[in-house]
GUKE-106195 format. One line per 5 residues: number of its first residue (from 1); for each residue x, y, z of N, C-alpha, C, O. Coordinates in nm, 3 decimals, always signed. Each point is the difference from the previous one (the first is absolute). Example, Ala and Ser with C-alpha at 12.3 -4.5 7.8 and 13.67 -1.06 7.14 Angstrom:
<nodes>
1) +1.319,-0.569,+0.780,-0.089,+0.119,+0.000,+0.090,+0.120,+0.000,+0.104,-0.002,+0.066 | -0.139,+0.107,-0.138,+0.082,+0.119,+0.006,-0.077,+0.109,+0.073,+0.051,+0.111,+0.017
</nodes>
This chain:
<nodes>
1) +0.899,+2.406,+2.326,+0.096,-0.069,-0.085,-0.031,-0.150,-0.002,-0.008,-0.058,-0.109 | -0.012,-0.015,+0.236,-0.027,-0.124,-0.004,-0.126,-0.041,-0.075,+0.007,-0.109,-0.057 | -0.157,+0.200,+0.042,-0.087,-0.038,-0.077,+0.031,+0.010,-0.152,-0.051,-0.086,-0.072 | +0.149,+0.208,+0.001,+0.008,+0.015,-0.114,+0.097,-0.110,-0.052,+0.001,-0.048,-0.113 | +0.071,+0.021,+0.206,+0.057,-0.172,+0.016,-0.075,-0.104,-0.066,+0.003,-0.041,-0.116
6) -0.072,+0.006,+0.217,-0.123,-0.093,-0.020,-0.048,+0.060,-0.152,+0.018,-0.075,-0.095 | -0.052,+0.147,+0.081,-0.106,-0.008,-0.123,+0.113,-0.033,-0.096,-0.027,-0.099,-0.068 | +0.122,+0.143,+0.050,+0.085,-0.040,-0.097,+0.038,-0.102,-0.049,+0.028,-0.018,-0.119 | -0.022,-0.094,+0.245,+0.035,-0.107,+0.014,-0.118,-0.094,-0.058,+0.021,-0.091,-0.080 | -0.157,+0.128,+0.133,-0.090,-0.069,-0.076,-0.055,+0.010,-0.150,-0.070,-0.078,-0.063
11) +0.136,+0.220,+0.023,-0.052,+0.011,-0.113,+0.100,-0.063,-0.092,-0.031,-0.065,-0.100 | +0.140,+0.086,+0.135,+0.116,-0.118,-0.078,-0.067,-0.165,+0.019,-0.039,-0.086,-0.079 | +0.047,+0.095,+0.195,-0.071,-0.167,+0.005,-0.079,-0.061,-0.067,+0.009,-0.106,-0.063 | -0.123,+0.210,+0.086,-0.149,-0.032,-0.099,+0.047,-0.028,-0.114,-0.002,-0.106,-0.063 | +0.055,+0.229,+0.030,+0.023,+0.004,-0.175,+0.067,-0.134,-0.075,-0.035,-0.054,-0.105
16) +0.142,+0.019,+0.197,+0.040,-0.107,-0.073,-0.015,-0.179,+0.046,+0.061,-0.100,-0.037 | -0.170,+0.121,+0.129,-0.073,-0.133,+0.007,-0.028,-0.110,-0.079,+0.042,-0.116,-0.008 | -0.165,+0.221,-0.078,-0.050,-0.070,-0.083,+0.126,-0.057,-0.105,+0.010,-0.122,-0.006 | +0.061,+0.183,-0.057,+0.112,-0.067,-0.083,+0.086,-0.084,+0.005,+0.050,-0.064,-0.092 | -0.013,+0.057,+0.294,+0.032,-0.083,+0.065,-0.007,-0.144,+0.000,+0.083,-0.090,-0.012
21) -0.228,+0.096,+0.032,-0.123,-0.105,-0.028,+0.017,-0.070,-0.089,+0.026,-0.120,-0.003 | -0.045,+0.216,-0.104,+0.009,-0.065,-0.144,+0.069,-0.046,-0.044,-0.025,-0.082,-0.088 | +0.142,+0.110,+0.126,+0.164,-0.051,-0.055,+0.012,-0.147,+0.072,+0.055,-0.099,-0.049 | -0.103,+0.107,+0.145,+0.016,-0.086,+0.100,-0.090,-0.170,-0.049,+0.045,-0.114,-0.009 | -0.193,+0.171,-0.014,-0.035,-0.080,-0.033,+0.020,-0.072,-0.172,-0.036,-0.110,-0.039
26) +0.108,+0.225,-0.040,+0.023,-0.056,-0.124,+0.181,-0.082,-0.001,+0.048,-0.066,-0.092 | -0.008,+0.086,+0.173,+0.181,-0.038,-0.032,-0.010,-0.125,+0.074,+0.081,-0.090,-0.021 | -0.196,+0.075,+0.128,+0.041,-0.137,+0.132,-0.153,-0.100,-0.030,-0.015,-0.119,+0.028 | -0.057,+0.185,-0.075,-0.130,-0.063,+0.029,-0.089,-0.023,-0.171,-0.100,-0.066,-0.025 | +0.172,+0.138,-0.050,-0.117,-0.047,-0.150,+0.029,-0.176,-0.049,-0.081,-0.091,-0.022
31) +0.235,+0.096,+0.018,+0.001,-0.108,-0.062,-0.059,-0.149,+0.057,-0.037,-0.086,-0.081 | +0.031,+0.059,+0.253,-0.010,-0.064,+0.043,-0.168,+0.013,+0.027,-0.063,-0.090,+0.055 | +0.017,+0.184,-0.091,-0.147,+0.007,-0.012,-0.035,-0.054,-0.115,-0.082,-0.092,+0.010 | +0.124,+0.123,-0.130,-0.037,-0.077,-0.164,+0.022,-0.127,+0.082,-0.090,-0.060,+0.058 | +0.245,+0.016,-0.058,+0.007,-0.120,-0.035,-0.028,-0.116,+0.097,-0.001,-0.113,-0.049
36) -0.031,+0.133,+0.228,+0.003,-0.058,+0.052,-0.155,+0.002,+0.045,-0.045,-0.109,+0.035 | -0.060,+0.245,-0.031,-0.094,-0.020,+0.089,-0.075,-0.035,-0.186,-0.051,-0.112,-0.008 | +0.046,+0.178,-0.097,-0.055,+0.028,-0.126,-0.003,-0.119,-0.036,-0.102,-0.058,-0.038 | +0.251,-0.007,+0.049,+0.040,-0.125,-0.104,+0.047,+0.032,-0.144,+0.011,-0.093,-0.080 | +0.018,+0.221,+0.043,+0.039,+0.015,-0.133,+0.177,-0.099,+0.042,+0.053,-0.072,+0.085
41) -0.034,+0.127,-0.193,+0.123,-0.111,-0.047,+0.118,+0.097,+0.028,-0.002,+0.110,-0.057 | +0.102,-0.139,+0.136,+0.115,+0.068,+0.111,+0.051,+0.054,-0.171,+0.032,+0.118,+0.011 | -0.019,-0.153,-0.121,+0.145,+0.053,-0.109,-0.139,+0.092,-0.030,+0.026,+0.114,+0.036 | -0.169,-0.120,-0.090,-0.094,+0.073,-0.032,+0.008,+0.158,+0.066,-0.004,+0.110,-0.055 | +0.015,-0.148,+0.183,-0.035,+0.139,+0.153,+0.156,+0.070,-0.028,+0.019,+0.121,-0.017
46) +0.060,-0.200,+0.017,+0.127,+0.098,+0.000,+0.029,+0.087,-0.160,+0.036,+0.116,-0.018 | -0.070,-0.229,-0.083,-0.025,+0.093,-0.152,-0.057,+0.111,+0.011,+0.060,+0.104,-0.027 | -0.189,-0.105,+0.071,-0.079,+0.082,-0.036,+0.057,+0.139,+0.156,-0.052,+0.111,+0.003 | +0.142,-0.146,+0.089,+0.018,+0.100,+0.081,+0.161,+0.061,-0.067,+0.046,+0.109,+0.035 | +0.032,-0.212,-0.147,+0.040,+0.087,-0.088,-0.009,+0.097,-0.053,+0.064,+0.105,-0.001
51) -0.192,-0.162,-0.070,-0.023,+0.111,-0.147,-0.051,+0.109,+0.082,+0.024,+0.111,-0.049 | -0.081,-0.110,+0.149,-0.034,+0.072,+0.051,+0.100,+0.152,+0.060,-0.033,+0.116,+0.027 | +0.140,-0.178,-0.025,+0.085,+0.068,+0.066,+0.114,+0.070,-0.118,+0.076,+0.096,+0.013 | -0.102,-0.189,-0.131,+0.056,+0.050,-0.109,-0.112,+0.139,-0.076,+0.048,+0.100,-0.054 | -0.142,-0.117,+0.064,-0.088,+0.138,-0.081,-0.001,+0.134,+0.147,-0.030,+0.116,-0.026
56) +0.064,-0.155,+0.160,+0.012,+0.090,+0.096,+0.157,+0.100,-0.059,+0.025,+0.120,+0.005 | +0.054,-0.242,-0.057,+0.140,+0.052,-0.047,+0.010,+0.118,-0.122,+0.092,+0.074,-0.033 | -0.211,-0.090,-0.012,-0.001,+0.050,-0.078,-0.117,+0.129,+0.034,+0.038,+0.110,-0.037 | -0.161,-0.113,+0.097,-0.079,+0.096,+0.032,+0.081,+0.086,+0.070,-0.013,+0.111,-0.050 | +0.131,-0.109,+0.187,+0.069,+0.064,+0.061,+0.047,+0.144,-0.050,-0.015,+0.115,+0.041
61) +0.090,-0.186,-0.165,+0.035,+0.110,-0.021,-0.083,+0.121,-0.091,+0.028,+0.119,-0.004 | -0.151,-0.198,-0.075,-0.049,+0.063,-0.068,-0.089,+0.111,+0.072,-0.031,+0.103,-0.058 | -0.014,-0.139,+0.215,-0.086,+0.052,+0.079,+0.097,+0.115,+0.081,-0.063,+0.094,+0.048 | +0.212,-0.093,-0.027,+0.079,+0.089,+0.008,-0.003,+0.124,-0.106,-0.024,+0.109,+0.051 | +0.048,-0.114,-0.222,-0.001,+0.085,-0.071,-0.128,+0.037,+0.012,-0.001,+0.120,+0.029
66) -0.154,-0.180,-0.040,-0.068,+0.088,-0.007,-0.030,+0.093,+0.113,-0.022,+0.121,-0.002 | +0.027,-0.212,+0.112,-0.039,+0.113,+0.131,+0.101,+0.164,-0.012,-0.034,+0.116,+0.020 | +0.136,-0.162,-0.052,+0.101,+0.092,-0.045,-0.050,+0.128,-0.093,+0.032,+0.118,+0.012 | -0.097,-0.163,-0.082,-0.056,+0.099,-0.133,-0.082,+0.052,+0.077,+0.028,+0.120,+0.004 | -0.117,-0.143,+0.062,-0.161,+0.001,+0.044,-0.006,+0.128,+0.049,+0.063,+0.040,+0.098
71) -0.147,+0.033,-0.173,-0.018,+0.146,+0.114,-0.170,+0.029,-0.003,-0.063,+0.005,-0.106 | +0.006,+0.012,+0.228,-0.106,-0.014,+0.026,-0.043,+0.070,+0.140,+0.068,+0.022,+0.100 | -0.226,+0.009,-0.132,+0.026,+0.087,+0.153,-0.023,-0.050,+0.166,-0.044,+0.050,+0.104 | +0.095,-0.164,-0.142,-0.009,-0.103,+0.123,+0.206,-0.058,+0.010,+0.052,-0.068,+0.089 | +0.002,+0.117,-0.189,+0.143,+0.018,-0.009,+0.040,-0.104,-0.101,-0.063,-0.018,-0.104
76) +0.157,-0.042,+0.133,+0.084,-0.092,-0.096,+0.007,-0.113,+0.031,-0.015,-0.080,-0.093 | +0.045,+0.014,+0.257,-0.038,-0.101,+0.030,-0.160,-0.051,+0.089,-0.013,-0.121,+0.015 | -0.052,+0.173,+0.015,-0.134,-0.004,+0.077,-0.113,-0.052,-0.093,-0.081,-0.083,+0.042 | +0.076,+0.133,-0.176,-0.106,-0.087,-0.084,+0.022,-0.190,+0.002,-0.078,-0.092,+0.026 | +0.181,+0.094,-0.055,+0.024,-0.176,+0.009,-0.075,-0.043,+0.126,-0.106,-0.061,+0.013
81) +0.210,+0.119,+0.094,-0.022,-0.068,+0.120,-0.141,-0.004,+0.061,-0.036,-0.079,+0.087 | -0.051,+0.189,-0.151,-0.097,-0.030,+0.027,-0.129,-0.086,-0.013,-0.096,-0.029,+0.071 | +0.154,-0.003,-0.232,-0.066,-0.087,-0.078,+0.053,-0.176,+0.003,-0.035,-0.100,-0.062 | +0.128,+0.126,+0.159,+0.050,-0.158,+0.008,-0.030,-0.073,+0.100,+0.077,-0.090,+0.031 | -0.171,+0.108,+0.028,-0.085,-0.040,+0.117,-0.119,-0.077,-0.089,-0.058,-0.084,+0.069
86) +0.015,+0.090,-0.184,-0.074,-0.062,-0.076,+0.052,-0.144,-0.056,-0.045,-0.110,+0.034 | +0.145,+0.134,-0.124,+0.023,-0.190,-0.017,+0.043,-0.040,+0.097,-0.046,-0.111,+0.028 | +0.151,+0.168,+0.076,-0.001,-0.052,+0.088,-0.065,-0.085,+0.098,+0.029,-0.115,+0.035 | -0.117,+0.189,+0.002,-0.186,-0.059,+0.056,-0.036,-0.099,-0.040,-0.013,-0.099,+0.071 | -0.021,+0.103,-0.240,-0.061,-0.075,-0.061,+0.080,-0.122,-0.038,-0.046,-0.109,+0.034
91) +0.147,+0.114,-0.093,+0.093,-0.106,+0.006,+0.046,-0.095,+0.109,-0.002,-0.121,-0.023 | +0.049,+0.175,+0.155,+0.076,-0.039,+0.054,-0.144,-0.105,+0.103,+0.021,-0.100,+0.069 | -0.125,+0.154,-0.087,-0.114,-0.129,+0.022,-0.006,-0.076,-0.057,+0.018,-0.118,+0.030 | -0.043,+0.160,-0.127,-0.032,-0.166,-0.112,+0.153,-0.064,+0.006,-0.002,-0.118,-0.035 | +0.120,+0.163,+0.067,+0.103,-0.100,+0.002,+0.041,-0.114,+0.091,+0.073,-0.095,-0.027
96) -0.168,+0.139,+0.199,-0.017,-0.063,+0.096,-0.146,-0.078,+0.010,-0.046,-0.070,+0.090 | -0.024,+0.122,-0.253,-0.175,-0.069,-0.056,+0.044,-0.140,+0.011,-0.024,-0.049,+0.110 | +0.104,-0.058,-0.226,-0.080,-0.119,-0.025,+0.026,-0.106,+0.130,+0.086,-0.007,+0.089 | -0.189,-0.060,-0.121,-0.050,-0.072,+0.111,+0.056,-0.170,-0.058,+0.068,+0.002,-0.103 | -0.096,-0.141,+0.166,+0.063,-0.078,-0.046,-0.103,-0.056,-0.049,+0.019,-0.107,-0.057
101) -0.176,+0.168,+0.065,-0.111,-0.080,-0.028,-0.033,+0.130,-0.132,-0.119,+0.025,-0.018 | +0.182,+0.022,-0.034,-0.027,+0.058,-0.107,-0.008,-0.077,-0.105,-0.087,+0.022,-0.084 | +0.194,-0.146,+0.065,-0.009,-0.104,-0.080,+0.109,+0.078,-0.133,-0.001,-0.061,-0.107 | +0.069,+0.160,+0.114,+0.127,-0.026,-0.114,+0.082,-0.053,-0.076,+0.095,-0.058,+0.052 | -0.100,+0.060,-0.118,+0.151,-0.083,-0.082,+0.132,+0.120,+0.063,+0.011,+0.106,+0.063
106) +0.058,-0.198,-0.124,+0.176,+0.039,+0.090,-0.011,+0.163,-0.101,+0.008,+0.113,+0.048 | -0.027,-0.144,-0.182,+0.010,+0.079,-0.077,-0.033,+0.127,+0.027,+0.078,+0.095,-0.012 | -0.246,-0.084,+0.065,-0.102,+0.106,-0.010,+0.069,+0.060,+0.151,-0.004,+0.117,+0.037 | +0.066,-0.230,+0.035,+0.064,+0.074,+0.162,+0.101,+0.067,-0.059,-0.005,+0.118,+0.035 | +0.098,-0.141,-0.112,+0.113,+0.039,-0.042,-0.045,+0.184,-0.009,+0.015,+0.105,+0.062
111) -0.091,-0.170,-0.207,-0.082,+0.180,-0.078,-0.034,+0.115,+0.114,+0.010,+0.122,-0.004 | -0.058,-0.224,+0.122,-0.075,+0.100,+0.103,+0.109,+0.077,+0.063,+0.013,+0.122,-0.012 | +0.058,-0.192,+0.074,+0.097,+0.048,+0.070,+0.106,+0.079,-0.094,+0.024,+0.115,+0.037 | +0.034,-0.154,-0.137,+0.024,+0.090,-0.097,-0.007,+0.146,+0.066,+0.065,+0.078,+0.070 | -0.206,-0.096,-0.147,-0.120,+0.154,-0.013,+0.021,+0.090,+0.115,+0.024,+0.121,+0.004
116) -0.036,-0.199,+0.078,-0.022,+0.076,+0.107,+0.110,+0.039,+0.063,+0.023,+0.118,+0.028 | +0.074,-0.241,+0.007,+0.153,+0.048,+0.071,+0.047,+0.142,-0.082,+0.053,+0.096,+0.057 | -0.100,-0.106,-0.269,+0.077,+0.106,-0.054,-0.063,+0.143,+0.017,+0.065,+0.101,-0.027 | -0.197,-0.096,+0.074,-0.035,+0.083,-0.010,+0.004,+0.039,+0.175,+0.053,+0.103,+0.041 | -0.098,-0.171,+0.020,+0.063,+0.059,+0.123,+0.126,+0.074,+0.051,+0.001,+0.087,+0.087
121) +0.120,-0.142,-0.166,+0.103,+0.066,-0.009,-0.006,+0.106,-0.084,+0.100,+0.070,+0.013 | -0.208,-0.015,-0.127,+0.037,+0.085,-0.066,-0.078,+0.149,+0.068,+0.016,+0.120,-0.023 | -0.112,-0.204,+0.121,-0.026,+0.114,+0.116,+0.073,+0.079,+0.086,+0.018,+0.120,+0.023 | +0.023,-0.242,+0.021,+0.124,+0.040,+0.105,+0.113,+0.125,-0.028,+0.052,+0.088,+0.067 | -0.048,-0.140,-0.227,+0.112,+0.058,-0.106,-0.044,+0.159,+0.046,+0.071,+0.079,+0.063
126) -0.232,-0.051,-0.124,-0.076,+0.114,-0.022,+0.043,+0.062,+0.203,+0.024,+0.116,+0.032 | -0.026,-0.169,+0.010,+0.046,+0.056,+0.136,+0.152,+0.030,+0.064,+0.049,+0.104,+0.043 | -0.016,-0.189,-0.051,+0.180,-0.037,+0.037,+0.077,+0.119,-0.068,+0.027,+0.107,+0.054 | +0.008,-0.150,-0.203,+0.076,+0.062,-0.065,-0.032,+0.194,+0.024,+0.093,+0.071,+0.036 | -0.210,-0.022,-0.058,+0.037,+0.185,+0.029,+0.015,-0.017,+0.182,+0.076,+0.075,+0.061
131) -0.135,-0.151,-0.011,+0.022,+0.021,+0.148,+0.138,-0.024,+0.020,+0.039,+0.047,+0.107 | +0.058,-0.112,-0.183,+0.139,+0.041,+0.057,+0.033,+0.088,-0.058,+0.080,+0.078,+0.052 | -0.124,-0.057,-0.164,+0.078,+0.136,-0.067,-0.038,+0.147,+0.081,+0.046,+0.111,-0.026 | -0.141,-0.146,+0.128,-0.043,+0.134,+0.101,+0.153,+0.008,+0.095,-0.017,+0.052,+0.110 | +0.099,-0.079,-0.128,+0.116,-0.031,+0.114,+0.102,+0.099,-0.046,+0.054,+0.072,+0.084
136) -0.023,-0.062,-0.216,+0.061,+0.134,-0.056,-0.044,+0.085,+0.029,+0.065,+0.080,+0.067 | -0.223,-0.052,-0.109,-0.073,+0.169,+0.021,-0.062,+0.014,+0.079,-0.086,+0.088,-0.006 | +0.102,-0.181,+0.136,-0.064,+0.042,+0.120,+0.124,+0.096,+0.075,-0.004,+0.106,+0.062 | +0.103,-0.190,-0.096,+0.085,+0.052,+0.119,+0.186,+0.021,-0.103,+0.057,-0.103,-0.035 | +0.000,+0.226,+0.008,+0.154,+0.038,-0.024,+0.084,-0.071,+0.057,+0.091,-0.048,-0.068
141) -0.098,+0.022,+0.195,+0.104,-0.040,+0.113,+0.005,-0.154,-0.030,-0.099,-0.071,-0.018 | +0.228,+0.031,+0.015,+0.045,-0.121,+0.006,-0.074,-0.075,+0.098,-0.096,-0.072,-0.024 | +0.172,+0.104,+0.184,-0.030,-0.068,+0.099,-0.200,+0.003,+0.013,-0.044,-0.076,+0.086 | -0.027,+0.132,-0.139,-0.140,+0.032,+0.045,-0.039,-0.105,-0.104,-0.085,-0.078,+0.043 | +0.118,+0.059,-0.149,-0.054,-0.078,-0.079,+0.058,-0.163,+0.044,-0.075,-0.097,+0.004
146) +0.188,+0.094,+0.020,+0.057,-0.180,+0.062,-0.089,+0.000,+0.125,-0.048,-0.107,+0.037 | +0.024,+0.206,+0.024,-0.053,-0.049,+0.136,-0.161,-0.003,-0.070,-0.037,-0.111,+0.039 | -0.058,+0.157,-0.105,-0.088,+0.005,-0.060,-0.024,-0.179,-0.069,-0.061,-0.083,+0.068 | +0.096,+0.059,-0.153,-0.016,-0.103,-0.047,+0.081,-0.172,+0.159,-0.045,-0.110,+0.031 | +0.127,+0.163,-0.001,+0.053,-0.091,+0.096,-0.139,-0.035,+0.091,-0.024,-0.119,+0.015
151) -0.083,+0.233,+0.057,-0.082,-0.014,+0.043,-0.059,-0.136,-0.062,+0.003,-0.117,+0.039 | -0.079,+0.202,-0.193,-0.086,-0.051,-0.056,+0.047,-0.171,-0.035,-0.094,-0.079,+0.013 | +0.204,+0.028,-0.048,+0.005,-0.118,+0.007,+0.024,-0.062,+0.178,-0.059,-0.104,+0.030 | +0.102,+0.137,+0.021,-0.065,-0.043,+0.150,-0.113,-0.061,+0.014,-0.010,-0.122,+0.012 | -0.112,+0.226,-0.014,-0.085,-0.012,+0.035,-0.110,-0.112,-0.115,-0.111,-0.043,+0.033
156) +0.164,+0.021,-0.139,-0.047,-0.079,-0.112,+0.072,-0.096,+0.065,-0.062,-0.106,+0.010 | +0.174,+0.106,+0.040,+0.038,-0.215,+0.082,-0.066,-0.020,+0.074,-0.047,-0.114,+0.002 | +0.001,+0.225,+0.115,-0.030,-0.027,+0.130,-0.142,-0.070,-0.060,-0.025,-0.116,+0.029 | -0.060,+0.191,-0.110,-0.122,-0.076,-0.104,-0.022,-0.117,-0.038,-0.102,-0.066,+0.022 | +0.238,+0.020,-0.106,+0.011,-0.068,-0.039,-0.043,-0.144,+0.068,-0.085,-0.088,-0.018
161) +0.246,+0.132,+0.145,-0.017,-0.077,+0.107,-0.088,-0.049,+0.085,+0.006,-0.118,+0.033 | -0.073,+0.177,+0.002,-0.139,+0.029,+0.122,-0.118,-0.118,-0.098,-0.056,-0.106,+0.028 | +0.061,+0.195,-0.149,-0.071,-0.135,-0.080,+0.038,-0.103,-0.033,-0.097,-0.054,-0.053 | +0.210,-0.034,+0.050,+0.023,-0.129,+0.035,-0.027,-0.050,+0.127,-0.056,-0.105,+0.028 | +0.109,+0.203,+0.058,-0.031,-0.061,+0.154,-0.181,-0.046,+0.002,-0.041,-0.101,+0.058
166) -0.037,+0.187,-0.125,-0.156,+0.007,+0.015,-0.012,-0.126,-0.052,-0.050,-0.093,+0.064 | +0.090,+0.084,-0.171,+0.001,-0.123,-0.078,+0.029,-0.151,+0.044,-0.077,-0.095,-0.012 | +0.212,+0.094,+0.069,+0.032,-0.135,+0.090,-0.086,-0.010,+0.150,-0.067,-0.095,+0.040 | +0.086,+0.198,+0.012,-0.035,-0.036,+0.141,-0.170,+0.004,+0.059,-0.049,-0.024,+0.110 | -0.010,+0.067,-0.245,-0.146,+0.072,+0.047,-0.056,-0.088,-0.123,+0.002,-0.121,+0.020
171) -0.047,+0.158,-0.133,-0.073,-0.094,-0.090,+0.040,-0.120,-0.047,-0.092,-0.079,-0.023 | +0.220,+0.035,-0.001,+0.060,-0.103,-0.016,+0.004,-0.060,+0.123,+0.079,-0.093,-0.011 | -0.112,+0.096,+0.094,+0.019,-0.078,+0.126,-0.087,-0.118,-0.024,-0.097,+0.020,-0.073 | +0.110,-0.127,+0.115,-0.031,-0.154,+0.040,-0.134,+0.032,+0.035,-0.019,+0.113,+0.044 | -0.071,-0.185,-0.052,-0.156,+0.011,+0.000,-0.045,-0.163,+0.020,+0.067,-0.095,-0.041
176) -0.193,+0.086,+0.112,-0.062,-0.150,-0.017,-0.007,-0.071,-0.121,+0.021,-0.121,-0.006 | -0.056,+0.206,-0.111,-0.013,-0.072,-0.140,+0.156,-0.031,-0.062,+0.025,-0.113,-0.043 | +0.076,+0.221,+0.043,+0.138,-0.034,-0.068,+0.052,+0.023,+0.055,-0.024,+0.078,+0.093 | +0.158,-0.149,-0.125,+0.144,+0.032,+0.087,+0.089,+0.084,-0.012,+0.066,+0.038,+0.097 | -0.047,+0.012,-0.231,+0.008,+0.080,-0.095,-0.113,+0.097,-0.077,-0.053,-0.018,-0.109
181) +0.039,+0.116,+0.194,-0.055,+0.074,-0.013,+0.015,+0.110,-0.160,-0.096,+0.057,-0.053 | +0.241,-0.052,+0.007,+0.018,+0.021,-0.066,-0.042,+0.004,-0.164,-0.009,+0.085,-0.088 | -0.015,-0.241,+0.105,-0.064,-0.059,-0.143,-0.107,-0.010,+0.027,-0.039,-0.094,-0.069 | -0.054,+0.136,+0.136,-0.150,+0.041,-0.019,-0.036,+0.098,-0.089,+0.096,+0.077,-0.006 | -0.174,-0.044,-0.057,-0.044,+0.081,-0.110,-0.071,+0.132,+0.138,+0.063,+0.105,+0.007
186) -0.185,-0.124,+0.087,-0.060,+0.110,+0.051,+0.086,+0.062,+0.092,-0.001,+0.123,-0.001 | +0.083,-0.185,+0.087,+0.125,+0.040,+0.048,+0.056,+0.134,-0.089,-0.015,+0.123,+0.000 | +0.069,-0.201,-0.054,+0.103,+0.085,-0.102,-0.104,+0.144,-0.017,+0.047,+0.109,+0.034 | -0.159,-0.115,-0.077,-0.098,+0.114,-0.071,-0.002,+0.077,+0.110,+0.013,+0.122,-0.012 | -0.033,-0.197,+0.164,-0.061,+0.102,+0.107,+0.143,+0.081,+0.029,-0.003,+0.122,+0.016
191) +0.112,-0.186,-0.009,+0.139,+0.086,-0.014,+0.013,+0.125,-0.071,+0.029,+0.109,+0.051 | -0.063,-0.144,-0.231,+0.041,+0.100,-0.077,-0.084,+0.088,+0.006,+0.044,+0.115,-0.005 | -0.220,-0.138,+0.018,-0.081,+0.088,-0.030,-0.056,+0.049,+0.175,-0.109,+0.054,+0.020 | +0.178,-0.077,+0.056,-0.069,+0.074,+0.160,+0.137,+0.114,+0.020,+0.003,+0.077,+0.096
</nodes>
C-alpha cells in the first residue's frame, strides 16, 4: 500500500509540475523580464500580456466545444494534449529568447512577445482545457473527483512555489559581477532554461 502510495503521489506530482512552472513563471516573472531585464517599455509588456490573455478568453472556450465533439481512436481529449507539447516547446523558448544585445525597437519587442506569450497560451489551452474536462469522465463520484483535482492544484503550487524559491535563493542570488542578480539577462536564461 505504501509503494502504490508513492507512485501515486509522484505521478500526480510529475504531471502537474511542468504547468506549475509555467504558470509560475508567466503570472510573477514575464513582465518583469520584458520590462526590466529586456527594457521593453512597462505599458508595452503589460499590453501585449493583455491581448494576450484576451484571445486565451476566447480560445478557452472554443478548445472546450471542440475537444467535446472530437471522437477519435486515441478518445476525445488525448489528441490535443498530445499535440500541445509542440507550441508549447517552441514558443515558450523564444519568449524567454530576446536578448538585450539583439538591438530591438520597443515595437518589434512588443510583436515578439505578443506572438509568443499568445501562442504559448494557446498551447497550454490545447492541454489544460480537455485535461480538466477528464474530471467528469474519469471519475461519477463527487468526493473522488474534488479530491482528484484538489490534488492536482496542490501539487501545481507546490511547483509553482519551489520555482520561485529556485529563482530567489539559487540563480538570483548576489554574485561578484551584480547585486541583483535578477536583472541580468544569463542569470535569468540559466533559471528558465536549466
Amino acid at each position: 500500500i505504501l509503494y502504490e502510495g508513492l507512485v501515486l503521489f509522484w505521478r500526480h506530482f510529475s504531471e502537474w509540475f511542468g504547468p506549475g512552472i509555467h504558470w509560475n513563471l508567466r503570472s510573477f516573472f514575464l513582465l518583469f523580464y520584458y520590462s526590466r531585464v529586456i527594457g521593453l517599455d512597462p505599458l508595452l509588456a503589460s499590453s501585449a500580456i493583455a491581448l494576450a490573455l484576451i484571445i486565451d478568453s476566447f480560445t478557452d472556450p472554443i478548445m472546450g466545444a471542440l475537444s467535446d465533439r472530437t471522437n477519435s481512436k486515441y478518445g476525445r481529449r488525448h489528441p490535443y494534449m498530445f499535440i500541445s507539447f509542440v507550441p508549447v516547446s517552441i514558443f515558450y523558448v523564444l519568449l524567454f529568447s530576446p536578448s538585450q544585445d539583439w538591438e530591438l525597437s520597443q515595437s518589434q519587442l512588443f510583436w515578439w512577445m505578443f506572438v509568443c506569450a499568445s501562442m504559448t497560451r494557446i498551447g497550454m489551452t490545447l492541454f489544460e482545457v480537455p485535461h480538466r474536462s477528464f474530471g467528469a469522465e474519469i471519475s461519477k463520484d463527487y468526493y473522488e473527483r474534488t479530491e482528484l483535482f484538489s490534488r492536482r492544484e496542490m501539487f501545481q503550487w507546490i511547483a509553482g512555489i519551489s520555482n520561485a524559491f529556485l529563482a530567489y535563493f539559487i540563480f538570483f542570488k548576489s554574485r561578484w559581477r551584480y547585486n541583483n542578480c535578477q536583472f541580468d539577462y544569463f542569470s535569468f536564461n540559466a533559471w528558465i532554461f536549466n
